[in-house]
C-alpha positions as CSV (number, residue, x, y, z in Angstrom):
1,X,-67.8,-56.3,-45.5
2,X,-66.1,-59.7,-45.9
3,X,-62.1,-58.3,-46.0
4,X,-60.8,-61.9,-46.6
5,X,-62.4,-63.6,-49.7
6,X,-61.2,-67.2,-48.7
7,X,-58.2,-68.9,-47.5
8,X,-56.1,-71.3,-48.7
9,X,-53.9,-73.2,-46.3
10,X,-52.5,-70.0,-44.2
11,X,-52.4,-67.8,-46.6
12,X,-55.8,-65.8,-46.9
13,X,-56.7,-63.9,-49.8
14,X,-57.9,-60.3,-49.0
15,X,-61.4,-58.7,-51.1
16,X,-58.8,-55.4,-50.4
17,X,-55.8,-56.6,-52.3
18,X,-58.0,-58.6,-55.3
19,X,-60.0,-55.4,-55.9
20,X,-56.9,-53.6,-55.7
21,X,-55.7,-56.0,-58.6
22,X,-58.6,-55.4,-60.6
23,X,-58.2,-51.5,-60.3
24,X,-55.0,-52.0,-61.7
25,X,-55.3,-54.1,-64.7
26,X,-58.9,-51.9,-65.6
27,X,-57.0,-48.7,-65.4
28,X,-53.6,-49.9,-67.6
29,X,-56.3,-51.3,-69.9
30,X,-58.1,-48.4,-70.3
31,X,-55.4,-45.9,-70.6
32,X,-53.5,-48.2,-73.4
33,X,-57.0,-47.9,-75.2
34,X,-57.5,-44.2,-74.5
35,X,-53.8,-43.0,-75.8
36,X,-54.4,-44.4,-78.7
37,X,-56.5,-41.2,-79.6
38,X,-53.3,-38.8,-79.0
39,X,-50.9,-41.2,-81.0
40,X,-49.3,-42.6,-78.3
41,X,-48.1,-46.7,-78.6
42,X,-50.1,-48.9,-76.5
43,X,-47.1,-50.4,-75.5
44,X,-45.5,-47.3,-74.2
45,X,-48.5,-46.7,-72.5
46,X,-48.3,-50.1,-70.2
47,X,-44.9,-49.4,-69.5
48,X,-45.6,-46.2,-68.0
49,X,-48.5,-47.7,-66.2
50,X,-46.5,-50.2,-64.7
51,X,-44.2,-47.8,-62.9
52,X,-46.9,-45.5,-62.5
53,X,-48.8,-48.2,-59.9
54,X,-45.7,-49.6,-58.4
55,X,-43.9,-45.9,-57.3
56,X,-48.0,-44.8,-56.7
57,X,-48.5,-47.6,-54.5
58,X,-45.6,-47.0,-52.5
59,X,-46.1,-43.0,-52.3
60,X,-49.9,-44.5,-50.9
61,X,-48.4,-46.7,-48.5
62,X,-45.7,-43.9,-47.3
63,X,-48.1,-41.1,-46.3
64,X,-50.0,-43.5,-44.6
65,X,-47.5,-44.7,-42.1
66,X,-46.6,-40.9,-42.1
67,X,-50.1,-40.6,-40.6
68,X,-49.2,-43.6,-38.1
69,X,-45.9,-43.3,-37.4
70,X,-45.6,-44.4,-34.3
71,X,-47.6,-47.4,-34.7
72,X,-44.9,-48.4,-37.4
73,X,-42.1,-47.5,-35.2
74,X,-43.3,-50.4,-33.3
75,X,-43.9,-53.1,-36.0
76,X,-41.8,-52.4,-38.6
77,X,-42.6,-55.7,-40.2
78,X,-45.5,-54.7,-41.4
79,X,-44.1,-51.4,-42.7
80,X,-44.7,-52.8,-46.3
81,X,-48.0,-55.2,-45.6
82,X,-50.3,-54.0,-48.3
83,X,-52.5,-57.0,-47.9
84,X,-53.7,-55.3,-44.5
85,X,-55.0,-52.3,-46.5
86,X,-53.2,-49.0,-45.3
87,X,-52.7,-46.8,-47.9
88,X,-52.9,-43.0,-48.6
89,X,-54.7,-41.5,-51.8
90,X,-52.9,-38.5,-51.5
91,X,-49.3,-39.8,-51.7
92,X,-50.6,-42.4,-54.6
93,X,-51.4,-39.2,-56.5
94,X,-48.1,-37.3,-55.9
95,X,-45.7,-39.9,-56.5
96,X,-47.5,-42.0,-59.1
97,X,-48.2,-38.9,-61.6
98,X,-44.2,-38.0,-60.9
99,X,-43.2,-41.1,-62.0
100,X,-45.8,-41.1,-65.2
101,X,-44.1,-37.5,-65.9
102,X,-40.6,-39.1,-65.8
103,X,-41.4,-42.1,-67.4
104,X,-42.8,-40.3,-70.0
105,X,-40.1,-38.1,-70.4
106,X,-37.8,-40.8,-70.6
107,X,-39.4,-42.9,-73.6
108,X,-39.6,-39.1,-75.6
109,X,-43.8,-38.4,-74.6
110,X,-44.8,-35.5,-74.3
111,X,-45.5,-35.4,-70.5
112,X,-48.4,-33.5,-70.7
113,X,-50.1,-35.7,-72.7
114,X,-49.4,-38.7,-71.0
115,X,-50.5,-37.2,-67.7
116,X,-53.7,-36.3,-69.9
117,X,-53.8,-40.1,-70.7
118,X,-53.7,-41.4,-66.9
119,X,-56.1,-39.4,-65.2
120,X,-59.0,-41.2,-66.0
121,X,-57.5,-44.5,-66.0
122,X,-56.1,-43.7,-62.2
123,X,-60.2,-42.0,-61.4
124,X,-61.4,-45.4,-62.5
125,X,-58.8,-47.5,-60.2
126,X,-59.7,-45.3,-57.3
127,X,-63.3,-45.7,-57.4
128,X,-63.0,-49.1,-57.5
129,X,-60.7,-49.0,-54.7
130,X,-63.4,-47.4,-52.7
131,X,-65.3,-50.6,-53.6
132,X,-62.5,-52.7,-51.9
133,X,-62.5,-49.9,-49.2
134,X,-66.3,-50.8,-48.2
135,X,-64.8,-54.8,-48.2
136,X,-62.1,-54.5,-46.2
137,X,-64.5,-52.0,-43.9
138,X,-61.6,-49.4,-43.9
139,X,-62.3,-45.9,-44.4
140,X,-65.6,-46.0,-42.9
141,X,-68.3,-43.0,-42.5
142,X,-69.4,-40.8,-39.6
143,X,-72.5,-42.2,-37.6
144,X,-75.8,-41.6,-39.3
145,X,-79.5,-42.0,-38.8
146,X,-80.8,-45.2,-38.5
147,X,-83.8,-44.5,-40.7
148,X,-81.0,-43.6,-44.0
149,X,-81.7,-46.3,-46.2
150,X,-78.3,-47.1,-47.3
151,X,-76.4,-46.5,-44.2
152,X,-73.7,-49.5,-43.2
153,X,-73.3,-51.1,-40.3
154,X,-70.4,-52.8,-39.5
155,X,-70.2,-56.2,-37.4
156,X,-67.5,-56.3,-34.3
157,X,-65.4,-58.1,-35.8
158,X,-64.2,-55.4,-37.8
159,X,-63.3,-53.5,-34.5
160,X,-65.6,-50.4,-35.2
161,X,-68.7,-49.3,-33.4
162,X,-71.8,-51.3,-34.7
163,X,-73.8,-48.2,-35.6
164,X,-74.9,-47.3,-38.7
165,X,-72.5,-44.9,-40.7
166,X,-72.7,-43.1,-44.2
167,X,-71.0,-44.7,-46.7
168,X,-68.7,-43.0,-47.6
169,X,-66.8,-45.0,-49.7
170,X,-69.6,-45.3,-52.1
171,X,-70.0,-42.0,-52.0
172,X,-66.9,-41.3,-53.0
173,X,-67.0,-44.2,-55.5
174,X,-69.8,-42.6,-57.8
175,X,-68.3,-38.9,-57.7
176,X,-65.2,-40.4,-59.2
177,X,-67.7,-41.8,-61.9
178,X,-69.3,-39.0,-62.7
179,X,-65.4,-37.4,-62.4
180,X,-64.5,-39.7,-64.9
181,X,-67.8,-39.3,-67.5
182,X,-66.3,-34.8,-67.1
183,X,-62.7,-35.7,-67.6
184,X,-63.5,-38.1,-70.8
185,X,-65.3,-34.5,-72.1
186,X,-62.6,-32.5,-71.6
187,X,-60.0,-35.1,-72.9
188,X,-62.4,-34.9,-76.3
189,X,-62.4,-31.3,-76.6
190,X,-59.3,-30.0,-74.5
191,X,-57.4,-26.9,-76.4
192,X,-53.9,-27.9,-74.9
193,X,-52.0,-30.5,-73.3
194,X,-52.5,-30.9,-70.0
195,X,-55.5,-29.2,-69.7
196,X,-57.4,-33.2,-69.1
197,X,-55.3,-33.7,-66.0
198,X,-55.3,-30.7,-64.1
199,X,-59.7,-30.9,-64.3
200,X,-59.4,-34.2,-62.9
201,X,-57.5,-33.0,-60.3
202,X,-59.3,-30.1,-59.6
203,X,-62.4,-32.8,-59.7
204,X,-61.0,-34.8,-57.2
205,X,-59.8,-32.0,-54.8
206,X,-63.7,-31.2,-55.1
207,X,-64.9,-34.9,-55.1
208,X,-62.4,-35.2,-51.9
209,X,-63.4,-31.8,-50.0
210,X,-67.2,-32.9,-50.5
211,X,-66.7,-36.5,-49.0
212,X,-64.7,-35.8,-46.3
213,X,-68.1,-34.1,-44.6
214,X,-69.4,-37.9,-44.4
215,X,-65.8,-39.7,-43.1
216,X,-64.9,-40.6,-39.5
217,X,-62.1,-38.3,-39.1
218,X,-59.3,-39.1,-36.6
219,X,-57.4,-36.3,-36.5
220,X,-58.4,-33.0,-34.8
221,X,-60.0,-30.7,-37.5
222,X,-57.7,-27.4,-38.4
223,X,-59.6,-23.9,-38.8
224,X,-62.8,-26.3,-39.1
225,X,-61.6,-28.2,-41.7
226,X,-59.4,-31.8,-41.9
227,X,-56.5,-32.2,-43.2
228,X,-57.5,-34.4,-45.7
229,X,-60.5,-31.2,-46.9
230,X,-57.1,-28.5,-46.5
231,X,-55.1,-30.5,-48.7
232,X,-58.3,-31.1,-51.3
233,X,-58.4,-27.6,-51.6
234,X,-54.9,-27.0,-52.3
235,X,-55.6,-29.7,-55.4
236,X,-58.8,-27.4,-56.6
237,X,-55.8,-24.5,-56.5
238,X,-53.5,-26.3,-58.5
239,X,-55.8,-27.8,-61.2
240,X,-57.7,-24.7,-61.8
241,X,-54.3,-22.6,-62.0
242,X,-53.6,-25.9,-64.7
243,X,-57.2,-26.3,-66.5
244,X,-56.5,-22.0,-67.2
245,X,-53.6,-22.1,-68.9
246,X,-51.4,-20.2,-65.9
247,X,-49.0,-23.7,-64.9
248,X,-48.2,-24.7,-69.3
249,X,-50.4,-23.9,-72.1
250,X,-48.6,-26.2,-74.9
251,X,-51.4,-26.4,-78.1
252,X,-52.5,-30.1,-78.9
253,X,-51.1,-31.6,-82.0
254,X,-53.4,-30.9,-85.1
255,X,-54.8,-33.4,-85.8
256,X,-53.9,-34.9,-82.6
257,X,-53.2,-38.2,-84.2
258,X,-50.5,-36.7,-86.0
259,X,-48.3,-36.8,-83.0
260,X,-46.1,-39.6,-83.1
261,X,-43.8,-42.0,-81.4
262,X,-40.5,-40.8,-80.1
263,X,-41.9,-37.0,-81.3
264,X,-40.9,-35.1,-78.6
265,X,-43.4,-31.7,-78.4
């Protein structure tokens, strides 16, 4: 719970933004390492995760002021303040795997297979985004017992009621983990392109739905439910439609290291 790390002059640097960083650099690591084992160039792989996180981050900044519209309306300056936190998952999923399908399509990738490549790259930069989450004391959990051993309470400074709340962040942080460890199976013994993806985004619709349960919600709940839980469940849909075959059912290349660059399957 410290959201700014120190300051230097007037400019303060945020624990938000620097995790934020980290999540980044981890995740274009990791999925440079990762394509290697489908063929694909490391190089390639960077480039797409570089337009992957800056069209992501703006999708994630966009369905949040969606959420806060009005609010905006009224300080449009800080319409594009992402060192104030204030983004949306959701709209970092949908725009940011867009943009790896284009990308991808554009350098001659399968797209399948570089979608396969960045889910568990992106799993690993959200749950440490959670992490920054519990820092910046955004996204904070429903009020708890007292007597939970790892509830949080946040001090006033933060502006929210100083009583002690799951949290959820962290609980969300280790389900993307264990996500991750599932995925990393699947990506090792999938039977067609695509079929790595659409589990993790079935997992997260599931990690998502589960969570949400623990979250301060400030919306009315629909039929019982958030929004946030309805539109988790509409990502199970999707990635078990996907993770069977019934969206594309393109066969991995044999052996997958076969496939190479600018081979268009």
């Amino acid at each position: 719970m410290h959201p700014i790390l120190f300051t230097i002059g007037d400019f303060s640097v945020h624990s938000y933004g620097v995790i934020m960083a980290l999540g980044i650099v981890a995740g274009v690591t990791y999925a440079m390492y990762i394509g290697k084992k489908r063929g694909l160039d490391p190089y390639d792989m960077s480039e797409v995760g570089l337009w992957t996180v800056i069209f992501g981050l703006l999708g994630a900044r966009l369905a949040y002021v969606a959420q806060h519209v009005d609010y905006y309306l009224q300080n449009p300056e800080l319409l594009l303040n992402f060192r104030r936190g204030g983004i949306a998952i959701q709209g970092a999923l949908l725009l940011g795997f867009a943009t790896t399908a284009w990308i991808c399509k554009r350098k001659n990738i399968n797209m399948l297979n570089g979608l396969d490549v960045y889910i568990s790259p992106v799993l690993l930069g959200m749950a440490l985004g959670r992490i920054g989450c519990v820092m910046q004391g955004c996204c904070y959990g429903s009020p708890c017992s007292p007597s939970l051993p790892w509830a949080i309470t946040y001090p006033e400074t933060l502006h929210v009621a100083c009583v002690p709340r799951h949290p959820s962040q962290i609980y969300e942080a280790l389900l993307d983990i264990a996500l991750i460890v599932l995925v990393n199976w699947v990506y090792k013994n999938a039977k067609f392109y695509g079929q790595t993806f659409w589990t993790g985004i079935a997992g997260y619709g599931v990690v998502r739905f589960i969570t949400e349960f623990f979250r301060e919600c400030d919306s009315a709940p629909v039929v019982g439910l958030s929004l946030a839980q309805w539109a988790a469940l509409l990502f199970v849909a999707l990635g078990l439609c996907g993770v069977l075959g019934k969206i594309s059912r393109q066969p991995l290349a044999v052996p997958p290291h076969a496939e190479k660059k600018g081979h268009k399957n």
